[in-house]
C-alpha positions in Angstrom: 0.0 0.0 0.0 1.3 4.0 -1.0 1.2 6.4 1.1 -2.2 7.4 2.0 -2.9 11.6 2.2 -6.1 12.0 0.9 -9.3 10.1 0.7 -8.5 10.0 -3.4 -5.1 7.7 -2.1 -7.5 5.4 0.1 -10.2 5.0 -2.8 -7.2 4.2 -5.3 -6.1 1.5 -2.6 -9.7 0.1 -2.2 -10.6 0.0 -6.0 -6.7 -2.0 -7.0 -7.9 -4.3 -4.8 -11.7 -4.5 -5.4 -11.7 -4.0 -9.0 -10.0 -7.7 -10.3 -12.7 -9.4 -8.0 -16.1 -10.1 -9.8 -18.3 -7.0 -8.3 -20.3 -5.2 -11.1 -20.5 -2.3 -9.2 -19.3 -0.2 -6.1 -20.6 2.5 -3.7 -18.6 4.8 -1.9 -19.6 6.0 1.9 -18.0 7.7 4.5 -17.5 5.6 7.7 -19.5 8.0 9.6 -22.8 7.4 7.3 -25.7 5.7 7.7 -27.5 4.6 4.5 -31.4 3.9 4.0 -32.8 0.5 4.2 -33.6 0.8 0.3 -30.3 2.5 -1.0 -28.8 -0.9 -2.2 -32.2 -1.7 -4.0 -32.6 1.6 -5.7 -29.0 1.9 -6.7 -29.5 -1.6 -7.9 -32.9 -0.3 -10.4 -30.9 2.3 -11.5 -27.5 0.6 -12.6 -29.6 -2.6 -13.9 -31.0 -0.1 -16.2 -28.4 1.2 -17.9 -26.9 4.4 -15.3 -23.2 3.9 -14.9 -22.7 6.2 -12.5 -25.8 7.2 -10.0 -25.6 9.5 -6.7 -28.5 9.3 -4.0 -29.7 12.3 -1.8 -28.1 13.4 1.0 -29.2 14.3 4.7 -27.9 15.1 8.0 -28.5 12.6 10.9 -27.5 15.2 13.4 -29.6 18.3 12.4 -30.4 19.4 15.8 -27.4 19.3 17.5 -26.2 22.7 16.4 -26.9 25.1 14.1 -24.0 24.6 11.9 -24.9 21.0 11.6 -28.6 21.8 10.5 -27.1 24.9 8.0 -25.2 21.2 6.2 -28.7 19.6 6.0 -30.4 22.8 4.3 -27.1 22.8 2.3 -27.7 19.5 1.1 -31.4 20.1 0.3 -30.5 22.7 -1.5 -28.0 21.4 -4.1 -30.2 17.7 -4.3 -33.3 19.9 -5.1 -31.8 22.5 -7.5 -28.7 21.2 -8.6 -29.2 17.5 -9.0 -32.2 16.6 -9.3 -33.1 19.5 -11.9 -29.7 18.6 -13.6 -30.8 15.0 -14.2 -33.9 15.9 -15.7 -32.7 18.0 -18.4 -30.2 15.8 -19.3 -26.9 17.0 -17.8 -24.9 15.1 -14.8 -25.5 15.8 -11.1 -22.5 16.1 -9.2 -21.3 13.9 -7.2 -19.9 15.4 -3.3 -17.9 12.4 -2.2 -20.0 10.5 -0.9 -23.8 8.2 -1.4 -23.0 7.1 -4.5 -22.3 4.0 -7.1 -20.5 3.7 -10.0 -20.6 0.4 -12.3 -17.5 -1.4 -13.0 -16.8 -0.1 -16.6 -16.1 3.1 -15.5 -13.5 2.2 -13.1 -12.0 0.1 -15.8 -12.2 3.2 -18.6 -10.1 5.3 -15.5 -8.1 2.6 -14.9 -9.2 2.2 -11.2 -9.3 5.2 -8.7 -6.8 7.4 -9.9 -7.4 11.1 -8.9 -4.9 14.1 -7.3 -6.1 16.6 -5.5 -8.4 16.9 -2.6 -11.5 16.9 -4.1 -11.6 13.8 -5.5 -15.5 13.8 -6.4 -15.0 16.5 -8.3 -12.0 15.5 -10.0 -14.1 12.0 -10.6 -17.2 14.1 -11.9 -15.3 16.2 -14.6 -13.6 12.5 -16.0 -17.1 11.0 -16.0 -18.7 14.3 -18.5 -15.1 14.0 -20.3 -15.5 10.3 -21.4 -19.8 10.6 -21.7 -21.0 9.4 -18.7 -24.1 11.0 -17.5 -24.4 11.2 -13.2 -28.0 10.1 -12.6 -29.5 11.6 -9.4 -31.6 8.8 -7.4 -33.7 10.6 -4.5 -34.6 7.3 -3.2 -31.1 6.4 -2.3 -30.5 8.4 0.9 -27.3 8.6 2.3 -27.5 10.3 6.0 -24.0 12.1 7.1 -22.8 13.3 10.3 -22.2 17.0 10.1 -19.6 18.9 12.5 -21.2 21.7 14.9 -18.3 23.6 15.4 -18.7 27.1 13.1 -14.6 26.6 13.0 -14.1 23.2 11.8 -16.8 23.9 9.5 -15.0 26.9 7.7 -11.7 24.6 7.9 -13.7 21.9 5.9 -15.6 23.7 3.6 -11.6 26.1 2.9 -10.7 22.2 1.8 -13.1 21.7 -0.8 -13.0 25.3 -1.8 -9.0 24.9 -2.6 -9.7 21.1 -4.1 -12.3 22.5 -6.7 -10.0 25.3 -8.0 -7.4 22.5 -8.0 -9.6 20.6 -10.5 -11.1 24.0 -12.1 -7.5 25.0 -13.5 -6.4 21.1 -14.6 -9.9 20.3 -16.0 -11.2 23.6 -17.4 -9.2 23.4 -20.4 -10.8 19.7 -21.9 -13.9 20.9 -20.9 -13.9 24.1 -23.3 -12.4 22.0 -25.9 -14.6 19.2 -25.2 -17.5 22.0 -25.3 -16.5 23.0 -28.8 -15.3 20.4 -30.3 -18.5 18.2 -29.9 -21.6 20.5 -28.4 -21.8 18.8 -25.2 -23.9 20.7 -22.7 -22.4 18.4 -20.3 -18.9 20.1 -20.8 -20.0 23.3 -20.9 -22.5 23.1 -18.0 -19.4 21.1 -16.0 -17.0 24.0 -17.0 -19.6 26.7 -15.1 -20.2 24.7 -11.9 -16.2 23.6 -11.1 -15.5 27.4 -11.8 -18.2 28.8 -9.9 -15.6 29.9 -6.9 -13.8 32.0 -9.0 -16.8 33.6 -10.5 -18.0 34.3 -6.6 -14.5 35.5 -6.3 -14.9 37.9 -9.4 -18.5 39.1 -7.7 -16.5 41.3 -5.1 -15.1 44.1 -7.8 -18.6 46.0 -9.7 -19.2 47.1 -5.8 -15.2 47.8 -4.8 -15.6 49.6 -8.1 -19.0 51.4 -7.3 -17.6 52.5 -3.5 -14.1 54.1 -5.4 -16.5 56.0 -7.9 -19.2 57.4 -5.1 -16.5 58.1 -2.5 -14.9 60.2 -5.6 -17.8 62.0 -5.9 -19.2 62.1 -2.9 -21.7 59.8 -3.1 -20.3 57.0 -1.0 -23.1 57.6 2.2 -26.5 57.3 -0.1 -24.2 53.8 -2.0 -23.7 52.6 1.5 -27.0 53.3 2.8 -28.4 51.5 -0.8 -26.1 48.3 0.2 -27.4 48.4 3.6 -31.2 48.0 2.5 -29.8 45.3 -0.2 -28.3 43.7 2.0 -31.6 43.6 5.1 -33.5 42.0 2.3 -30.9 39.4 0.9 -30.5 38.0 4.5 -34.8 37.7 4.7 -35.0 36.3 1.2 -32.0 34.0 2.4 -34.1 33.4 5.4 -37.4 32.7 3.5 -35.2 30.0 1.6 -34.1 28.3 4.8 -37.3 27.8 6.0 -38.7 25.9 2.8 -35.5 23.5 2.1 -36.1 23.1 6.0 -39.6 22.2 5.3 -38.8 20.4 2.1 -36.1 18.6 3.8 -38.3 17.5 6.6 -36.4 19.2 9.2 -39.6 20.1 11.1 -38.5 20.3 14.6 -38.6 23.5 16.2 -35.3 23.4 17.1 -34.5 24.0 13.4 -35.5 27.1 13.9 -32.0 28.6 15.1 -30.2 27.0 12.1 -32.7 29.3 9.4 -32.1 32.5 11.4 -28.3 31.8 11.1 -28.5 30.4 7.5 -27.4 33.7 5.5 -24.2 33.3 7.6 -23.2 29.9 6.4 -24.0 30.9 3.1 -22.2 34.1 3.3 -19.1 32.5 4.7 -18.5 31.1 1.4 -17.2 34.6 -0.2 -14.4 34.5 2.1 -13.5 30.8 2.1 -12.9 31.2 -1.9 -11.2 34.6 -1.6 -8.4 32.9 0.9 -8.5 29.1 -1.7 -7.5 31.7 -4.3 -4.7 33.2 -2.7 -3.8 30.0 0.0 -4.5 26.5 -1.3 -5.0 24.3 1.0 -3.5 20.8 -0.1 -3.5 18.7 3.5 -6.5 16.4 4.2 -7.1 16.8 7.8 -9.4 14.8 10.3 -12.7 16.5 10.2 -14.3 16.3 13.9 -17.8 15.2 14.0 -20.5 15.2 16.7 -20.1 11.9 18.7 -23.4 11.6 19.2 -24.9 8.3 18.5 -27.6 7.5 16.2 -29.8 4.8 15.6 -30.9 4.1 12.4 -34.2 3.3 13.5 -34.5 7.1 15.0 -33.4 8.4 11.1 -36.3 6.2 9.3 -38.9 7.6 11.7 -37.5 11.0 11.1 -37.1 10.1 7.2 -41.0 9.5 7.4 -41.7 13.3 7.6 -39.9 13.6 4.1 -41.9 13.9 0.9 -43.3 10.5 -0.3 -43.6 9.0 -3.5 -45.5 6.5 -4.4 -43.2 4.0 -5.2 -44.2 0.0 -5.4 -42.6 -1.8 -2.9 -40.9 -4.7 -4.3 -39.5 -8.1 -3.3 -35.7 -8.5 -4.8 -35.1 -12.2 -6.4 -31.9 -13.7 -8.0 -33.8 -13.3 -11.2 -34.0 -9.6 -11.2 -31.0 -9.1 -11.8 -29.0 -9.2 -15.2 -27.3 -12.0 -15.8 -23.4 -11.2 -16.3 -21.7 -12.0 -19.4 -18.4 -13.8 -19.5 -15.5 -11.6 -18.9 -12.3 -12.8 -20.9 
Protein backbone atom coordinates (compact mmCIF):
# COMPACT_ATOMS: atom_id res chain seq x y z
CA UNK A 1 0.00 0.00 0.00
CA UNK A 2 1.29 3.96 -1.00
CA UNK A 3 1.24 6.39 1.11
CA UNK A 4 -2.24 7.45 1.96
CA UNK A 5 -2.90 11.58 2.17
CA UNK A 6 -6.05 11.97 0.89
CA UNK A 7 -9.29 10.08 0.72
CA UNK A 8 -8.47 10.04 -3.45
CA UNK A 9 -5.11 7.72 -2.10
CA UNK A 10 -7.52 5.43 0.08
CA UNK A 11 -10.22 4.97 -2.84
CA UNK A 12 -7.17 4.21 -5.31
CA UNK A 13 -6.13 1.54 -2.55
CA UNK A 14 -9.70 0.11 -2.25
CA UNK A 15 -10.55 0.03 -5.99
CA UNK A 16 -6.69 -1.97 -6.97
CA UNK A 17 -7.85 -4.33 -4.76
CA UNK A 18 -11.75 -4.54 -5.36
CA UNK A 19 -11.65 -4.04 -8.95
CA UNK A 20 -10.04 -7.67 -10.28
CA UNK A 21 -12.70 -9.41 -8.03
CA UNK A 22 -16.10 -10.07 -9.82
CA UNK A 23 -18.35 -6.97 -8.30
CA UNK A 24 -20.29 -5.23 -11.09
CA UNK A 25 -20.52 -2.25 -9.19
CA UNK A 26 -19.33 -0.21 -6.12
CA UNK A 27 -20.60 2.51 -3.75
CA UNK A 28 -18.64 4.84 -1.90
CA UNK A 29 -19.55 5.97 1.94
CA UNK A 30 -17.98 7.74 4.53
CA UNK A 31 -17.50 5.65 7.69
CA UNK A 32 -19.50 8.01 9.57
CA UNK A 33 -22.79 7.36 7.30
CA UNK A 34 -25.70 5.72 7.67
CA UNK A 35 -27.49 4.61 4.46
CA UNK A 36 -31.40 3.89 4.00
CA UNK A 37 -32.78 0.52 4.25
CA UNK A 38 -33.64 0.82 0.35
CA UNK A 39 -30.28 2.53 -1.05
CA UNK A 40 -28.78 -0.91 -2.24
CA UNK A 41 -32.19 -1.68 -4.00
CA UNK A 42 -32.62 1.58 -5.67
CA UNK A 43 -29.03 1.93 -6.68
CA UNK A 44 -29.54 -1.61 -7.90
CA UNK A 45 -32.85 -0.31 -10.38
CA UNK A 46 -30.88 2.27 -11.51
CA UNK A 47 -27.54 0.64 -12.56
CA UNK A 48 -29.60 -2.56 -13.90
CA UNK A 49 -31.00 -0.09 -16.24
CA UNK A 50 -28.42 1.23 -17.86
CA UNK A 51 -26.88 4.38 -15.29
CA UNK A 52 -23.24 3.92 -14.92
CA UNK A 53 -22.73 6.17 -12.54
CA UNK A 54 -25.79 7.25 -10.01
CA UNK A 55 -25.55 9.49 -6.74
CA UNK A 56 -28.54 9.26 -4.00
CA UNK A 57 -29.72 12.34 -1.81
CA UNK A 58 -28.06 13.38 1.02
CA UNK A 59 -29.16 14.29 4.65
CA UNK A 60 -27.94 15.05 7.99
CA UNK A 61 -28.51 12.64 10.85
CA UNK A 62 -27.46 15.24 13.41
CA UNK A 63 -29.57 18.34 12.36
CA UNK A 64 -30.37 19.39 15.77
CA UNK A 65 -27.39 19.29 17.48
CA UNK A 66 -26.24 22.67 16.42
CA UNK A 67 -26.85 25.14 14.10
CA UNK A 68 -23.98 24.56 11.92
CA UNK A 69 -24.92 20.99 11.64
CA UNK A 70 -28.60 21.80 10.50
CA UNK A 71 -27.06 24.93 7.95
CA UNK A 72 -25.21 21.18 6.25
CA UNK A 73 -28.70 19.65 6.04
CA UNK A 74 -30.40 22.77 4.25
CA UNK A 75 -27.07 22.83 2.28
CA UNK A 76 -27.75 19.47 1.10
CA UNK A 77 -31.42 20.15 0.30
CA UNK A 78 -30.50 22.70 -1.49
CA UNK A 79 -28.02 21.38 -4.11
CA UNK A 80 -30.19 17.70 -4.31
CA UNK A 81 -33.34 19.90 -5.12
CA UNK A 82 -31.77 22.47 -7.49
CA UNK A 83 -28.65 21.18 -8.62
CA UNK A 84 -29.22 17.54 -9.00
CA UNK A 85 -32.18 16.58 -9.33
CA UNK A 86 -33.06 19.54 -11.91
CA UNK A 87 -29.67 18.57 -13.61
CA UNK A 88 -30.81 14.98 -14.22
CA UNK A 89 -33.90 15.94 -15.66
CA UNK A 90 -32.70 17.97 -18.45
CA UNK A 91 -30.18 15.82 -19.26
CA UNK A 92 -26.94 17.03 -17.76
CA UNK A 93 -24.94 15.14 -14.78
CA UNK A 94 -25.50 15.85 -11.07
CA UNK A 95 -22.46 16.10 -9.17
CA UNK A 96 -21.26 13.91 -7.17
CA UNK A 97 -19.86 15.43 -3.29
CA UNK A 98 -17.91 12.42 -2.17
CA UNK A 99 -19.96 10.49 -0.86
CA UNK A 100 -23.78 8.19 -1.38
CA UNK A 101 -23.04 7.08 -4.53
CA UNK A 102 -22.28 4.02 -7.15
CA UNK A 103 -20.51 3.65 -9.96
CA UNK A 104 -20.57 0.36 -12.31
CA UNK A 105 -17.50 -1.36 -13.00
CA UNK A 106 -16.79 -0.14 -16.60
CA UNK A 107 -16.05 3.13 -15.53
CA UNK A 108 -13.48 2.24 -13.14
CA UNK A 109 -11.96 0.06 -15.82
CA UNK A 110 -12.19 3.23 -18.55
CA UNK A 111 -10.13 5.28 -15.48
CA UNK A 112 -8.08 2.60 -14.85
CA UNK A 113 -9.20 2.25 -11.15
CA UNK A 114 -9.33 5.18 -8.67
CA UNK A 115 -6.81 7.45 -9.94
CA UNK A 116 -7.42 11.09 -8.86
CA UNK A 117 -4.87 14.06 -7.29
CA UNK A 118 -6.13 16.65 -5.48
CA UNK A 119 -8.39 16.93 -2.64
CA UNK A 120 -11.46 16.91 -4.11
CA UNK A 121 -11.63 13.79 -5.55
CA UNK A 122 -15.47 13.77 -6.37
CA UNK A 123 -14.96 16.54 -8.34
CA UNK A 124 -12.00 15.46 -10.01
CA UNK A 125 -14.09 11.96 -10.59
CA UNK A 126 -17.16 14.12 -11.88
CA UNK A 127 -15.29 16.22 -14.61
CA UNK A 128 -13.64 12.49 -15.96
CA UNK A 129 -17.13 10.99 -16.03
CA UNK A 130 -18.70 14.26 -18.47
CA UNK A 131 -15.09 14.01 -20.32
CA UNK A 132 -15.48 10.29 -21.37
CA UNK A 133 -19.77 10.56 -21.66
CA UNK A 134 -21.02 9.42 -18.68
CA UNK A 135 -24.08 10.98 -17.51
CA UNK A 136 -24.38 11.22 -13.16
CA UNK A 137 -27.96 10.11 -12.59
CA UNK A 138 -29.50 11.58 -9.37
CA UNK A 139 -31.57 8.77 -7.36
CA UNK A 140 -33.75 10.57 -4.46
CA UNK A 141 -34.61 7.27 -3.19
CA UNK A 142 -31.10 6.44 -2.32
CA UNK A 143 -30.54 8.42 0.90
CA UNK A 144 -27.31 8.61 2.31
CA UNK A 145 -27.49 10.34 6.03
CA UNK A 146 -23.99 12.14 7.10
CA UNK A 147 -22.79 13.33 10.32
CA UNK A 148 -22.25 17.05 10.12
CA UNK A 149 -19.64 18.86 12.46
CA UNK A 150 -21.24 21.71 14.93
CA UNK A 151 -18.30 23.58 15.45
CA UNK A 152 -18.70 27.06 13.08
CA UNK A 153 -14.64 26.63 13.01
CA UNK A 154 -14.09 23.20 11.84
CA UNK A 155 -16.80 23.94 9.49
CA UNK A 156 -15.04 26.85 7.74
CA UNK A 157 -11.71 24.61 7.93
CA UNK A 158 -13.69 21.85 5.88
CA UNK A 159 -15.59 23.70 3.55
CA UNK A 160 -11.65 26.08 2.86
CA UNK A 161 -10.74 22.19 1.81
CA UNK A 162 -13.06 21.68 -0.79
CA UNK A 163 -12.99 25.28 -1.83
CA UNK A 164 -9.04 24.93 -2.60
CA UNK A 165 -9.69 21.07 -4.06
CA UNK A 166 -12.31 22.47 -6.71
CA UNK A 167 -10.03 25.32 -7.97
CA UNK A 168 -7.35 22.45 -8.01
CA UNK A 169 -9.57 20.63 -10.47
CA UNK A 170 -11.08 24.01 -12.12
CA UNK A 171 -7.45 24.96 -13.48
CA UNK A 172 -6.37 21.10 -14.62
CA UNK A 173 -9.94 20.34 -15.99
CA UNK A 174 -11.24 23.58 -17.44
CA UNK A 175 -9.20 23.44 -20.44
CA UNK A 176 -10.76 19.68 -21.87
CA UNK A 177 -13.89 20.89 -20.85
CA UNK A 178 -13.93 24.13 -23.28
CA UNK A 179 -12.41 22.03 -25.88
CA UNK A 180 -14.59 19.25 -25.20
CA UNK A 181 -17.49 21.98 -25.27
CA UNK A 182 -16.48 23.02 -28.75
CA UNK A 183 -15.26 20.38 -30.33
CA UNK A 184 -18.50 18.22 -29.88
CA UNK A 185 -21.56 20.47 -28.43
CA UNK A 186 -21.79 18.81 -25.19
CA UNK A 187 -23.89 20.66 -22.66
CA UNK A 188 -22.44 18.43 -20.35
CA UNK A 189 -18.88 20.10 -20.75
CA UNK A 190 -20.04 23.31 -20.86
CA UNK A 191 -22.52 23.12 -17.99
CA UNK A 192 -19.44 21.13 -15.99
CA UNK A 193 -17.04 24.04 -16.96
CA UNK A 194 -19.58 26.74 -15.07
CA UNK A 195 -20.17 24.69 -11.92
CA UNK A 196 -16.21 23.64 -11.14
CA UNK A 197 -15.48 27.44 -11.81
CA UNK A 198 -18.22 28.83 -9.91
CA UNK A 199 -15.61 29.87 -6.87
CA UNK A 200 -13.82 31.99 -9.01
CA UNK A 201 -16.83 33.56 -10.54
CA UNK A 202 -18.00 34.26 -6.65
CA UNK A 203 -14.51 35.47 -6.30
CA UNK A 204 -14.87 37.95 -9.44
CA UNK A 205 -18.49 39.06 -7.68
CA UNK A 206 -16.50 41.31 -5.11
CA UNK A 207 -15.15 44.06 -7.77
CA UNK A 208 -18.57 45.99 -9.70
CA UNK A 209 -19.21 47.12 -5.83
CA UNK A 210 -15.25 47.76 -4.79
CA UNK A 211 -15.65 49.59 -8.09
CA UNK A 212 -18.96 51.37 -7.35
CA UNK A 213 -17.63 52.47 -3.46
CA UNK A 214 -14.05 54.08 -5.41
CA UNK A 215 -16.46 55.98 -7.92
CA UNK A 216 -19.24 57.37 -5.06
CA UNK A 217 -16.48 58.13 -2.50
CA UNK A 218 -14.88 60.18 -5.63
CA UNK A 219 -17.82 61.96 -5.94
CA UNK A 220 -19.19 62.10 -2.93
CA UNK A 221 -21.68 59.84 -3.10
CA UNK A 222 -20.34 57.02 -0.96
CA UNK A 223 -23.06 57.59 2.23
CA UNK A 224 -26.45 57.25 -0.11
CA UNK A 225 -24.22 53.81 -1.97
CA UNK A 226 -23.73 52.58 1.53
CA UNK A 227 -26.96 53.35 2.84
CA UNK A 228 -28.45 51.48 -0.76
CA UNK A 229 -26.09 48.27 0.18
CA UNK A 230 -27.38 48.37 3.60
CA UNK A 231 -31.20 47.98 2.48
CA UNK A 232 -29.80 45.32 -0.24
CA UNK A 233 -28.25 43.65 2.01
CA UNK A 234 -31.61 43.59 5.07
CA UNK A 235 -33.47 42.02 2.27
CA UNK A 236 -30.92 39.39 0.91
CA UNK A 237 -30.47 37.99 4.53
CA UNK A 238 -34.77 37.70 4.70
CA UNK A 239 -35.03 36.32 1.22
CA UNK A 240 -32.01 33.97 2.39
CA UNK A 241 -34.06 33.37 5.44
CA UNK A 242 -37.42 32.74 3.51
CA UNK A 243 -35.23 30.02 1.63
CA UNK A 244 -34.07 28.27 4.78
CA UNK A 245 -37.34 27.75 6.04
CA UNK A 246 -38.70 25.90 2.75
CA UNK A 247 -35.48 23.54 2.09
CA UNK A 248 -36.05 23.12 6.04
CA UNK A 249 -39.64 22.21 5.30
CA UNK A 250 -38.84 20.44 2.08
CA UNK A 251 -36.08 18.59 3.77
CA UNK A 252 -38.33 17.54 6.63
CA UNK A 253 -36.40 19.18 9.23
CA UNK A 254 -39.60 20.14 11.08
CA UNK A 255 -38.49 20.32 14.58
CA UNK A 256 -38.61 23.53 16.19
CA UNK A 257 -35.32 23.44 17.07
CA UNK A 258 -34.48 23.95 13.39
CA UNK A 259 -35.50 27.13 13.87
CA UNK A 260 -32.01 28.57 15.07
CA UNK A 261 -30.21 27.03 12.12
CA UNK A 262 -32.69 29.28 9.41
CA UNK A 263 -32.08 32.54 11.41
CA UNK A 264 -28.26 31.84 11.11
CA UNK A 265 -28.53 30.40 7.54
CA UNK A 266 -27.37 33.71 5.55
CA UNK A 267 -24.20 33.33 7.60
CA UNK A 268 -23.20 29.95 6.42
CA UNK A 269 -23.99 30.87 3.10
CA UNK A 270 -22.17 34.06 3.29
CA UNK A 271 -19.13 32.54 4.67
CA UNK A 272 -18.45 31.08 1.44
CA UNK A 273 -17.23 34.56 -0.20
CA UNK A 274 -14.40 34.52 2.13
CA UNK A 275 -13.48 30.79 2.14
CA UNK A 276 -12.89 31.22 -1.90
CA UNK A 277 -11.21 34.61 -1.62
CA UNK A 278 -8.43 32.86 0.86
CA UNK A 279 -8.49 29.11 -1.65
CA UNK A 280 -7.52 31.68 -4.32
CA UNK A 281 -4.65 33.25 -2.67
CA UNK A 282 -3.79 29.97 0.01
CA UNK A 283 -4.50 26.53 -1.28
CA UNK A 284 -4.98 24.26 0.97
CA UNK A 285 -3.46 20.80 -0.09
CA UNK A 286 -3.46 18.72 3.48
CA UNK A 287 -6.47 16.38 4.15
CA UNK A 288 -7.11 16.82 7.84
CA UNK A 289 -9.42 14.76 10.28
CA UNK A 290 -12.75 16.55 10.19
CA UNK A 291 -14.32 16.33 13.91
CA UNK A 292 -17.81 15.21 14.04
CA UNK A 293 -20.55 15.21 16.66
CA UNK A 294 -20.11 11.87 18.71
CA UNK A 295 -23.45 11.63 19.25
CA UNK A 296 -24.88 8.27 18.49
CA UNK A 297 -27.62 7.50 16.25
CA UNK A 298 -29.78 4.82 15.62
CA UNK A 299 -30.85 4.10 12.42
CA UNK A 300 -34.15 3.29 13.52
CA UNK A 301 -34.46 7.14 15.01
CA UNK A 302 -33.40 8.44 11.10
CA UNK A 303 -36.34 6.17 9.33
CA UNK A 304 -38.89 7.55 11.72
CA UNK A 305 -37.52 11.05 11.07
CA UNK A 306 -37.11 10.11 7.23
CA UNK A 307 -40.97 9.54 7.44
CA UNK A 308 -41.66 13.26 7.61
CA UNK A 309 -39.89 13.59 4.08
CA UNK A 310 -41.92 13.94 0.88
CA UNK A 311 -43.26 10.48 -0.31
CA UNK A 312 -43.62 9.02 -3.53
CA UNK A 313 -45.55 6.46 -4.36
CA UNK A 314 -43.23 3.99 -5.23
CA UNK A 315 -44.20 -0.02 -5.42
CA UNK A 316 -42.63 -1.83 -2.87
CA UNK A 317 -40.90 -4.72 -4.26
CA UNK A 318 -39.52 -8.06 -3.29
CA UNK A 319 -35.68 -8.52 -4.84
CA UNK A 320 -35.13 -12.18 -6.45
CA UNK A 321 -31.92 -13.67 -7.99
CA UNK A 322 -33.76 -13.25 -11.16
CA UNK A 323 -34.04 -9.57 -11.17
CA UNK A 324 -30.98 -9.08 -11.79
CA UNK A 325 -29.05 -9.15 -15.23
CA UNK A 326 -27.29 -12.04 -15.76
CA UNK A 327 -23.36 -11.15 -16.27
CA UNK A 328 -21.70 -11.97 -19.41
CA UNK A 329 -18.36 -13.85 -19.48
CA UNK A 330 -15.52 -11.64 -18.90
CA UNK A 331 -12.31 -12.84 -20.89
Amino acid sequence: MGRVTKKGDALHEAIACLLPQDYDAFCVFDADNIVHEDFLARMNDALSSGVRIARGAMKVKNPYDSWISGCYGLYFTLMDLFFNRARTNCGLSARLNGTGFAVHREVLEKMGGWNTDTIAEDAEFYTFCVLHGYQICFIPEAITFDEATNSFAVSLTQRMRWCSGIMDVSQRKTPELLSASVRTGGRRAWDTFMMINGSFVQVASIFPPLLSSFKAADNGSFLPLCASFGVGLVFSCLGCILLAAALAWIGGYRDRKILKTVLCYPLFMSSWLPLNVISLLHRTKDWKVIPHGQKNVRTRDLLLQESNYPQHNYPQRTYKKSDYPQKAERS
